[in-house]
N, C-alpha and C positions, 0 to 999 in steps of 0.2 A: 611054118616060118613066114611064109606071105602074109596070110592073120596076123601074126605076130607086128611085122611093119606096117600094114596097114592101120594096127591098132594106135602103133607108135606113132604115127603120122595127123592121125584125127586127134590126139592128145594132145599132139606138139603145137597146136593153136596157139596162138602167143594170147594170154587173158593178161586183165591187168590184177584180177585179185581172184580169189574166191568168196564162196557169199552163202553164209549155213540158209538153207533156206525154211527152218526151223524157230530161230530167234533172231536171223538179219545181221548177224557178225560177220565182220569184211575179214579175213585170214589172208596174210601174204604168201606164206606157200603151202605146200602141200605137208611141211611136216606140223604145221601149225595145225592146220588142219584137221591132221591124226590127233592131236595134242585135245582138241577143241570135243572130237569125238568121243575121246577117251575119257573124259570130264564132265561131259555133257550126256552122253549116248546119244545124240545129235548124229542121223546117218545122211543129211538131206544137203548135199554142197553143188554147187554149178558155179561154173564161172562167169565172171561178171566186168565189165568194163569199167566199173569205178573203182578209181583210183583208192590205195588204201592210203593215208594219208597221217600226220605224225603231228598234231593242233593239240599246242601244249599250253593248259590255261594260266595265265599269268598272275592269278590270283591264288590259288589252291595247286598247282604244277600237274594236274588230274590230265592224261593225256588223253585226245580222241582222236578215232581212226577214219572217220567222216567228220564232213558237214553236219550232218542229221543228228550225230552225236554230239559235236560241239554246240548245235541248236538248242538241243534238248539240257544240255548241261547248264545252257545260260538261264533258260527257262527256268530250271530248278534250282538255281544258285542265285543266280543275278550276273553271273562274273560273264564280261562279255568281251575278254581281251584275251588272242591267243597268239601264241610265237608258231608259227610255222616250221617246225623241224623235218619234213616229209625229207628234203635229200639229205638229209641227217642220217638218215634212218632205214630206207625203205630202198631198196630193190625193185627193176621190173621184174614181176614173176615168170616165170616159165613152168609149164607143166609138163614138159618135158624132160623126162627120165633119164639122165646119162648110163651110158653103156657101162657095162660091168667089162674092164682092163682080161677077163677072160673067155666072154664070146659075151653073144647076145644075151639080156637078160630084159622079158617084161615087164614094162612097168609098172604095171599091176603087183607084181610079186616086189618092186623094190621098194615104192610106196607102202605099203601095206603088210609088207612083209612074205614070205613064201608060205603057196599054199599050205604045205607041208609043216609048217612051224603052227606052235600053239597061242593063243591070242592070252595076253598076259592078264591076269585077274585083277579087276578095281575095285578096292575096297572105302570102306572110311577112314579116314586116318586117325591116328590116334591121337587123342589130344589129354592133356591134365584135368580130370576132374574135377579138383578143387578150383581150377581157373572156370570152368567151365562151368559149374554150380554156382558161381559168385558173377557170372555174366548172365543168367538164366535168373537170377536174383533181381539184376537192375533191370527186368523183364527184357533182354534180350531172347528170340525164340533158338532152339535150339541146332536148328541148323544153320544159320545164321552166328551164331556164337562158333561152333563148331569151325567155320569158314574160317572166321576173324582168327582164333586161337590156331590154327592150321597155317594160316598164310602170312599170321604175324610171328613166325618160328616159335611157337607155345612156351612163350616167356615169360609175359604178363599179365595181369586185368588190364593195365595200361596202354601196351600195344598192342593187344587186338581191338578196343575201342577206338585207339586210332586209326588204326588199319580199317574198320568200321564206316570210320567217319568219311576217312578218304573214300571210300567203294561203295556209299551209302547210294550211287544211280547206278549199282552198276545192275543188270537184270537179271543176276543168277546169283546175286547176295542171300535171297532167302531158301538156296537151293542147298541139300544136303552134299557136299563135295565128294568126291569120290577120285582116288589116285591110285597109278598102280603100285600092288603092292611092294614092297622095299624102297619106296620112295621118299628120300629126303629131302623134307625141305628148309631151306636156308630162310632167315629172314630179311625181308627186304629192306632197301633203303628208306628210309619216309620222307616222300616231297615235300610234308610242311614243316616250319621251324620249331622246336621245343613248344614257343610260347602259343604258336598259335594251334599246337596240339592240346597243349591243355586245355584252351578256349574250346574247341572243337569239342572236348570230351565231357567239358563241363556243358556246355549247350545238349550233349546229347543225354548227360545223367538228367539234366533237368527236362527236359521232354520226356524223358522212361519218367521220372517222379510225376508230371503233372498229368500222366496217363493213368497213373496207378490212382492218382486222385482222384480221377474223372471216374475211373471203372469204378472208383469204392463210392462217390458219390452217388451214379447210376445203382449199384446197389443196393442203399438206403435207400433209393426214392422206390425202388421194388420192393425191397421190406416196408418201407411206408404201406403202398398201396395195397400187400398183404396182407398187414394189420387194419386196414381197412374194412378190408372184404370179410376178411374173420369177423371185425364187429357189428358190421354189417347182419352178417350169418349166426353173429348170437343174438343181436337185438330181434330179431322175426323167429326164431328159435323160441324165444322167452314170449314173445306174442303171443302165437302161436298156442302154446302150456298154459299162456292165461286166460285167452278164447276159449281153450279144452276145461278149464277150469269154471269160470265162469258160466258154461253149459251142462258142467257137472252139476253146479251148486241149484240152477234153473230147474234143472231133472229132480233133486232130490227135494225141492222145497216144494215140487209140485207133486212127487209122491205125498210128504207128508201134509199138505191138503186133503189130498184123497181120503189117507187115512181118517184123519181129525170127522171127515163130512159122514166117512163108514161108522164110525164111534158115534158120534149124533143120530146117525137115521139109527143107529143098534139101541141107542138108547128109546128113542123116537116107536120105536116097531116092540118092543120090552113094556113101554108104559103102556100103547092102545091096548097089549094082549093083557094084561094087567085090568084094566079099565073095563077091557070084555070079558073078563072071569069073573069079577067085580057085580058085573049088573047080570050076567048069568046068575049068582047064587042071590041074587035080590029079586030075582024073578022077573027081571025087565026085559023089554024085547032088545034086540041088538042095535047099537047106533046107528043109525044111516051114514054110509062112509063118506057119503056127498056133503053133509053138517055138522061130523065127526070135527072136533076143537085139535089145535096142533098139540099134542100132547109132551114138547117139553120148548123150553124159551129156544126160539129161532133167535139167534144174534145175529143183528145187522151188522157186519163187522165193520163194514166201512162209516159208520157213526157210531159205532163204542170199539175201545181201545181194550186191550186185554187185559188192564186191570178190573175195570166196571164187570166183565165178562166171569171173572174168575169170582171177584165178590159174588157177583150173582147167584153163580153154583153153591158154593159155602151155604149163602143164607139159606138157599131152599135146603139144600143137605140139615142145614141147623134145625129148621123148620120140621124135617121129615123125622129126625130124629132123636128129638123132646116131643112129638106126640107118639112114638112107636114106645119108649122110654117110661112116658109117664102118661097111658092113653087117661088117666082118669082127671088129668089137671087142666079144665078149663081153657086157663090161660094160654096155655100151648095149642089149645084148638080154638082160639080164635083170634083173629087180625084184624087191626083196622088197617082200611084198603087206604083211607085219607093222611096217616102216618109217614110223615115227612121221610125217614129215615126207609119205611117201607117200599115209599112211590121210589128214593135214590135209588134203593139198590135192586128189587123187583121190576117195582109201575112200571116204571120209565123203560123197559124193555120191555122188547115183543115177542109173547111166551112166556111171561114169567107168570100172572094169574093164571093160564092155563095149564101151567102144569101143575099149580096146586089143586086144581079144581080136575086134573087126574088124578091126584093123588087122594079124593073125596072130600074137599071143601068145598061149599057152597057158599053162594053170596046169601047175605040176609041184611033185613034195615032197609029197603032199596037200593042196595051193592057197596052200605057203607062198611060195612064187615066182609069176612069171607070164615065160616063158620064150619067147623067138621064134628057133627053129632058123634056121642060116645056109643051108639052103636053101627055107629059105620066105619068106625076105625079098623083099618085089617091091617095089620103088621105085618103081613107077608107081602101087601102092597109097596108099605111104605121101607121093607128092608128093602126090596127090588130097589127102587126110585133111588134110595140110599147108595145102593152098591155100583149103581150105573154112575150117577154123578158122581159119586169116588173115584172111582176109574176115569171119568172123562177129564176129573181136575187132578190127576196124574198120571194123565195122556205126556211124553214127554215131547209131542207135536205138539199140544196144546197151546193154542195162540201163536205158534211161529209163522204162522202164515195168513 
C-alpha cells in the first residue's frame, strides 16, 4: 500500500503534455496516449513541459499541436497564417489517476488497464478493394491508400484523396494503420470546402500522372541504353567471326601454296629421275648435280600472272605429246627457239627450254633450233613429263596463290 502511494505521488507531477519519444507527438493525456500506442506500437512517452497547443491553419484548416509543427507546415505549404484555438481545446494535463469511488486503485492498472485483463488485438482494417485497387492505380502505395480509405469512412476514390490531401505532412501517412479489432470508424468532417477539395485532388492526380511519366521515361532511357549495349555486343561479336575468318582464309591459302610448291618440286624430282634413266641406258656417266639444269619451268610468280603460267604447261604438254604420238614426224621434233609465238609462251619464261631439254631436245644451228633425234625419243619419258604437267594443270590449288 505504501508503494502503491508513493507510486501515486511521483506520477502525480503536474506535466503539461506528453511526448512519444519515438516520432516527437505531443499527446494531451494519458488516454491519448494509449490511443497513440495502440496505432503506432509507439512504447517510448515521458513527460514534457511544452505546451500542447491547438494552431489552426487558416488557409487549409490543418490543425497543429506545436510550434515545430505549424513551422513545418508552412515550410511545406506556404500557408503562414494560424487562429490560435489552444483554450479552445486543451486542458492542463494531469497524470494523475483518480481514485476508483471503491478503495484504492493503481494507476498503472487504470491507465493501462488491469494486469489481469487481456491486451486487445490490432489488426488492419478492412477496407473496399475495388476502392483500394483504383487508388493503387493512381500510384498511391498501398498503405497509404489503406489509411486514406480507413479514415475517410471507406466510401469513395473521392474521399480518401482528400482526406489524402489533407494529411499528406502528416508522418505516419505512409504507415500501414492498425485498429483494434471491432473498431468503427465514422467519417470525419473535411476542413476544406467542396471546391477546394477538388483543386487539391486534382493537383494530386496530376503529380501521381507526371510521376508515372517520369518513371516511364526513366525506363525508355534504360531500354535505350540496353539496346545500346546489345549493339555494341554484336557489333565486336561480328568482329570478332570476321578476324576468326579472315585468319581462316590466311591458313588455308597458305596450305594450298605448300601444296602447289609439293606438286612442282614432285614434278621437278619425276623429271631429273627420268633424265638419269635416260643417260643410264645411253651409257653416259651421271650429271653432276652441282650443273644439273632445273628440270621443269620455275615460274616467277610475282612477274607472270596465272594465265601465261597455265599456257605455258599446255604447250609443253602439247609439245610432249605430238612427239610421243608421232615419234617419226620431224616437225614435231623440232622448234625454232626465235619463234615469236614460242619465245610468248615458253622463252619468256624461266624453265621453259629446260624442261624440254629434259625431256631430250637439244639445241642445234647455234641454239636456233631445239632439235630431238628419232633415236632418242623415249616415250616413257615423255608420258611421265605428260602425266606430271596434267596433274599440275589440274592441281585445283593451281595459281590461287
Amino acid at each position: 500500500m505504501v508503494q502503491s502511494k508513493k507510486h501515486r505521488e511521483r506520477r502525480s507531477i503536474a506535466g503539461v503534455s506528453l511526448k512519444c519519444g519515438d516520432c516527437g507527438t505531443l499527446l494531451r493525456s494519458v488516454e491519448e496516449a494509449q490511443e497513440h500506442a495502440e496505432l503506432t506500437k509507439h512504447s517510448n512517452f515521458s513527460e514534457s513541459t511544452e505546451p500542447v497547443l491547438n494552431l489552426v491553419c487558416a488557409s487549409c484548416g490543418k490543425p497543429c499541436r506545436s510550434k515545430t509543427e505549424s513551422d513545418l507546415h508552412t515550410k511545406r505549404t506556404g500557408h503562414s497564417e494560424f487562429a490560435d484555438k489552444t483554450s479552445e481545446a486543451v486542458k492542463p494535463i494531469s497524470l494523475e489517476v483518480q481514485k476508483d469511488p471503491k478503495g484504492d486503485v493503481d494507476m498503472e492498472e487504470d491507465a493501462w488497464g488491469s494486469s489481469s485483463g487481456q491486451v486487445e488485438e490490432m489488426v488492419v482494417p478492412d477496407v473496399d478493394q475495388k476502392l483500394l485497387e483504383e487508388l493503387e492505380g493512381m500510384e498511391f502505395p498501398k498503405a497509404k491508400a489503406t489509411r486514406a480509405l480507413h479514415y475517410s469512412g471507406n466510401v469513395s476514390v473521392e474521399a480518401a484523396v482528400n482526406w489524402a490531401v489533407e494529411h499528406e505532412d502528416d508522418a505516419d501517412i505512409d504507415e500501414m494503420p492498425k485498429v483494434p479489432a471491432n473498431t468503427k470508424t465514422v467519417a470525419p468532417k473535411p476542413s476544406l470546402t467542396p471546391e477546394e477539395m477538388k483543386i487539391k485532388a486534382h493537383e494530386l492526380r496530376e503529380r501521381a500522372r507526371k510521376k508515372k511519366e517520369e518513371e516511364e521515361k526513366q525506363k525508355e532511357r534504360e531500354r535505350e541504353k540496353e539496346r545500346i549495349r546489345v549493339g555494341k555486343e554484336l557489333l565486336e561479336a561480328k568482329r570478332i567471326e570476321e578476324e576468326n575468318e579472315r585468319k581462316r582464309l590466311l591458313a588455308l591459302r597458305k596450305a594450298e601454296k605448300e601444296e602447289e610448291r609439293r606438286a612442282r618440286e614432285k614434278i621437278r624430282q619425276k623429271l631429273e629421275e627420268d633424265k638419269a634413266e635416260r643417260r643410264r641406258k645411253l651409257g653416259l656417266p651421271p650429271e653432276d648435280p652441282d650443273a644439273a639444269k632445273p628440270s621443269a619451268p620455275v615460274v616467277e610468280e610475282k612477274k607472270d600472272d596465272e594465265g601465261k603460267v597455265k599456257t605455258a604447261f599446255n604447250t609443253l604438254l602439247t609439245y610432249a605429246k605430238n612427239v610421243a604420238m608421232n615419234p617419226n614426224e620431224e616437225k614435231f621434233r623440232k622448234i625454232r627457239v626465235s619463234n615469236a609465238t614460242f619465245q610468248a609462251r615458253i622463252g619468256a619464261l624461266k624453265g621453259g627450254i629446260e624442261f624440254l631439254e629434259l625431256c631430250g631436245f637439244e639445241k642445234i644451228e647455234g641454239g636456233e633450233y631445239l632439235f630431238l633425234p628419232r633415236d632418242k625419243v623415249d616415250r616413257a619419258v615423255l608420258n611421265s613429263a605428260g602425266t606430271e604437267l596434267n596433274n599440275a594443270i589440274n592441281n585445283p590449288f593451281f595459281g590461287v596463290l
